[in-house]
N, C-alpha and C positions, 0 to 999 in steps of 0.2 A: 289286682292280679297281674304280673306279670310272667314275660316269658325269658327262659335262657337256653345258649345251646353252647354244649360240650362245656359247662361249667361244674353242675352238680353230675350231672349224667348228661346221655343226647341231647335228652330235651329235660326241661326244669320249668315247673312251673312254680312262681316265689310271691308271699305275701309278706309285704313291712321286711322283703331283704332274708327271709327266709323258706327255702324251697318245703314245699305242702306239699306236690307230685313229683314224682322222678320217672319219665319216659326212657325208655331204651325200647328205641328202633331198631327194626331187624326186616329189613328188606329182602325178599329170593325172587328169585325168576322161578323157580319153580315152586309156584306159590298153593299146587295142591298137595305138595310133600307137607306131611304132616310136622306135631314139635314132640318127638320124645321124650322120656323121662330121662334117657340116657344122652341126650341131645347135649353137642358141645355149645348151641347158641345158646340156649338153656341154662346151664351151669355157667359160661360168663357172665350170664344176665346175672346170676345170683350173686357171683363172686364181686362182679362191680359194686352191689347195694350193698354187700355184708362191709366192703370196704368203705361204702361213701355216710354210714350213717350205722348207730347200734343196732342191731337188727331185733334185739330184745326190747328196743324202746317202742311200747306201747302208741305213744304220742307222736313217734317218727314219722316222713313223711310218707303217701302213700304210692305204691310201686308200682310200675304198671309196665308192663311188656304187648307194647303193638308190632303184630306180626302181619307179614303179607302173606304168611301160611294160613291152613284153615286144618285148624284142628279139632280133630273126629277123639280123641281116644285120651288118657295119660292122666299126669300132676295139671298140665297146662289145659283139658279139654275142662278140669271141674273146677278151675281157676278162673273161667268164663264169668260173665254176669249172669249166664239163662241156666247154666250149668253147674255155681257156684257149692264147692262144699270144702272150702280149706282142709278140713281134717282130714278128708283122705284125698287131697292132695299131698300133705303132709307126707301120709303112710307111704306113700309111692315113691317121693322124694328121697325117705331114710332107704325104701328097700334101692334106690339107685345108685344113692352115695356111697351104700356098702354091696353092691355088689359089679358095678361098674370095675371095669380093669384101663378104660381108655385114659390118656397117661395124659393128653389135652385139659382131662378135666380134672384131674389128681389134685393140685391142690385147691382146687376150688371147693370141691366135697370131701377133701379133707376138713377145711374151713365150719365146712357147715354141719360134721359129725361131731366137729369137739363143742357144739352149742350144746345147751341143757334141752331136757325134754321142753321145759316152758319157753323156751325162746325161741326156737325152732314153730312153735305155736307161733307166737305171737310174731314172730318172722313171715311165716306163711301169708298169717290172719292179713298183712298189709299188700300182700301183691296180690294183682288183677291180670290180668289177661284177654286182650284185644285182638281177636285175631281174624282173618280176612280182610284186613286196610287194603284200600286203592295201593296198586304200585304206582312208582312215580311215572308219570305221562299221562298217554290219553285218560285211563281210571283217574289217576288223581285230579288233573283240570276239569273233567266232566263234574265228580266231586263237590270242589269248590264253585264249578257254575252255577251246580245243580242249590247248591247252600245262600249262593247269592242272587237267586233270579229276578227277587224283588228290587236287586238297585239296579239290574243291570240295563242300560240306557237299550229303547229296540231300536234294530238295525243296523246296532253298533255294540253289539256284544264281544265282538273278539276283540276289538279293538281297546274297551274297557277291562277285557281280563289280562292280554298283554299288559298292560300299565300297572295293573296290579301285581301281578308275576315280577315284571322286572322293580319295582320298590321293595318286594318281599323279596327279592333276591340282594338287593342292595345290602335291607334291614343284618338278613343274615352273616351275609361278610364281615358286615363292619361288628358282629356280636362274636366272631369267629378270631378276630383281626384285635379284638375288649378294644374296641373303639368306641363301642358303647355294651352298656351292661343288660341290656333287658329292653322287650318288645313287650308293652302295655297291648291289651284288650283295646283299651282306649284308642291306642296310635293305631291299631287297626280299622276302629270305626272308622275315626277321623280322616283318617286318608282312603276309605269307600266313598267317602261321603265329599270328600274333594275331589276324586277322580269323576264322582258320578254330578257335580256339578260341573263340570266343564263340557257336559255334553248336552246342556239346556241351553233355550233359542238364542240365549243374550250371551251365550261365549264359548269357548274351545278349548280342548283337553293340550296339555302341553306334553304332547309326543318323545320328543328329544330332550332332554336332561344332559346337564353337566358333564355328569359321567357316564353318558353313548359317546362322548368323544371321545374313540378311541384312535383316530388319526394324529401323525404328526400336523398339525396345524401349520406352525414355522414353514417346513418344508414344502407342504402343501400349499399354499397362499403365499408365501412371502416374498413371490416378483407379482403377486396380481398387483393391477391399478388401483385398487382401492388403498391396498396395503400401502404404495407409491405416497399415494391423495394425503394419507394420513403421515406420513411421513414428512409433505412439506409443510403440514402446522405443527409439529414437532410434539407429535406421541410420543412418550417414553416406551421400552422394550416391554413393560411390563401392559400397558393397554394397548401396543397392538397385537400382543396375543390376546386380551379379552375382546377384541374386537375381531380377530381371526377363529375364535370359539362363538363370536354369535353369528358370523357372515355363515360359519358350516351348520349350527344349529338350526338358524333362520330356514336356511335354504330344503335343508332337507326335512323341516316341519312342512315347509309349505307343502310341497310335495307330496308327503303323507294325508296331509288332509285334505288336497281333492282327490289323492288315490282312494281313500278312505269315505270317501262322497261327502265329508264333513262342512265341507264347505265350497261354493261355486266359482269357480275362474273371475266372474262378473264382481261379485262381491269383494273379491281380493284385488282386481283391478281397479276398484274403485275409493278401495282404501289406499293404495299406492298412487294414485293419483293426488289421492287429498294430502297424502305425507309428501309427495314432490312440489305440491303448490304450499303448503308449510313451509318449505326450505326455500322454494322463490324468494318467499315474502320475505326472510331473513334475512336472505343472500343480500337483496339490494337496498334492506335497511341499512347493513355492513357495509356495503360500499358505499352507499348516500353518508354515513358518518366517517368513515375516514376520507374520503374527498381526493385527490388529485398527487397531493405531496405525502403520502403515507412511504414512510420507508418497506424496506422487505420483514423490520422485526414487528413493525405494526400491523404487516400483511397478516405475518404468522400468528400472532396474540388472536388477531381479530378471527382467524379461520378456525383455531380451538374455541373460540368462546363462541363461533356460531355452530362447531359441532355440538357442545355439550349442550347448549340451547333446542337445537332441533332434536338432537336424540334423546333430550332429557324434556322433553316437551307431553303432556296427558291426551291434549284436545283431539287426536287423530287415534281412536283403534279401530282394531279390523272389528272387533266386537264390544260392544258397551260395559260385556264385564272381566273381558281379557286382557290383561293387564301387563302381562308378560314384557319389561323390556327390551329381552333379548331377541326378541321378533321383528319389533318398527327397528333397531338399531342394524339387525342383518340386513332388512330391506333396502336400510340408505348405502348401506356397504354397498351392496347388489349395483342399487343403482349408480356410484360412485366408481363403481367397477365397469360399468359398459357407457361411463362419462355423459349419462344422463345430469347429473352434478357434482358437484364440488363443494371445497371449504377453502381453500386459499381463492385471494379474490383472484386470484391468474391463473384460474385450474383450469378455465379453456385453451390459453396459448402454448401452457404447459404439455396438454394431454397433446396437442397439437403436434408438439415438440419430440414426447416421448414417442409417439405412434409413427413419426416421420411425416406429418400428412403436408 
């Protein structure tokens, strides 16, 4: 089972590439105004299904109208599941279609007067009716809390429901965008179940994402020192902006996860210690192998090949099962940036140089 949106209707629910439910959302703010028979949300609702599938077809998919209204009365109160009696939903239906003058819904109930007495049946027989849904916000997140209490990590619940919100915001776009066709059942476990392991002893949720950066990076970073650093081992344009997306990503995960009690200063200080004595040990292997007569091009070879070595290095994480390596690579930026170290063997005379000192 998957999901679509704005493809068959709002929401589409599709097996083997064929929609089985047709959703149409109908959100109000004033959600104890009832759904008439003569209601213009009503009659779009229907005019959209009589156009997206036969409405005589037995077998068709089934229709279903989730309202933030709550309704008491009409076609729509006995279209309910506790209320349900299609047939005289039906009767209520025909007496609206012909006796309605509102010009909104004209030809939509024209549409569904020129059906046969039997299709008009089995038209009805397929639509449901959901009504009182959470509006979106506080109702809806309490909602989805309230549905997910069992994975949700304690004392780190909002923290866990953010991460999910903004993936299921992502998912949507890109289903809006047919950058992809459909959201699996599945790819919702799975990614509960990824989000709610990153909040066990042995590792950490990954906060910042790709696409939270929404800053110009370039402009932002592109006189720091790190940026500089990288520069005299001759990054191309295209990895110092990957490296200007993990120095921003790094920096403002750390952040969140002692705002977020996730993790402790001591802990984090001590994994950045171990990643700076990582880069020691390189640094003066680097320089014990080139030796004395290295030109400036063997400087530079040498200072990329101890970047990608240290940043592409497993033995140092902050967590045993965090993996992340756009975290240890922002941190060496970090430190490369306040001339803690380097990657060209002359990045102290350098930094020297640059700062005026």
């Amino acid at each position: 089972m998957a999901l679509t949106l704005e493809l068959h209707d709002d929401v589409s629910w599709e097996q083997e590439g064929k929609p089985v439910e047709l959703l149409q959302i109908k959100h109000h703010v004033d959600h104890e105004r009832g759904l008439g028979d003569m209601d213009v949300d009503l009659w779009k609702t229907l005019a959209v299904w009589m156009d997206a599938h036969a409405p005589a077809d037995p077998l068709g998919p089934v229709l279903t109208l989730v309202t933030t209204r709550v309704v008491t009365q009409g076609a729509a109160y006995v279209l309910r599941p506790e209320s349900r009696q299609p047939g005289q939903a039906r009767q209520r239906l025909d007496v609206a279609a012909a006796d309605s003058t509102n010009e909104a819904t004209d030809v939509a109930r024209k549409k569904y007067l020129a059906l046969e007495d039997a299709e008009r049946d089995v038209f009805i027989g397929r639509i449901h009716v959901l009504d009182g849904a959470p509006q979106a916000g506080a109702a809806l997140e309490k909602a989805v809390e309230e549905a997910l209490y069992f994975a949700l990590p304690p004392g780190h619940e909002k923290s866990f429901l953010e991460q999910l919100w903004g993936w299921w915001y992502r998912q949507a776009v890109e289903i809006l965008r047919r950058e992809r066709d459909t959201v699996s059942g599945m790819d919702i476990r799975l990614k509960v179940q990824e989000i709610a392991d990153g909040y066990k002893p042995d590792s950490l949720p990954t906060l910042v994402e790709r696409e939270d950066v929404e800053i110009d990076v370039e402009k932002t970073y592109g006189d720091q020192v790190f940026v500089t650093q990288l520069r005299w081992i001759l990054h191309s344009a295209q990895m110092l902006q990957k490296a200007m997306v993990d120095y921003y990503r790094s920096y403002v995960q750390r952040a969140q996860w002692v705002d977020r009690d996730l993790i402790g200063i001591g802990e984090l200080e001590k994994f950045e210690d171990n990643l700076a004595d990582e880069w020691e040990r390189a640094f003066d292997a680097m320089n014990l192998q080139l030796g004395d007569q290295a030109n400036e091009d063997d400087k530079q070879k040498a200072g990329h090949a101890l970047f990608q070595e240290v940043s592409n290095q497993t033995a140092v994480k902050v967590r045993e099962r965090y993996t992340e390596p756009f975290f240890m690579r922002g941190r060496l930026h970090d430190f490369a940036d306040s001339g803690r170290l380097g990657w060209h063997p002359d990045f102290q005379d350098r930094l020297k140089e640059l700062l005026g000192q």
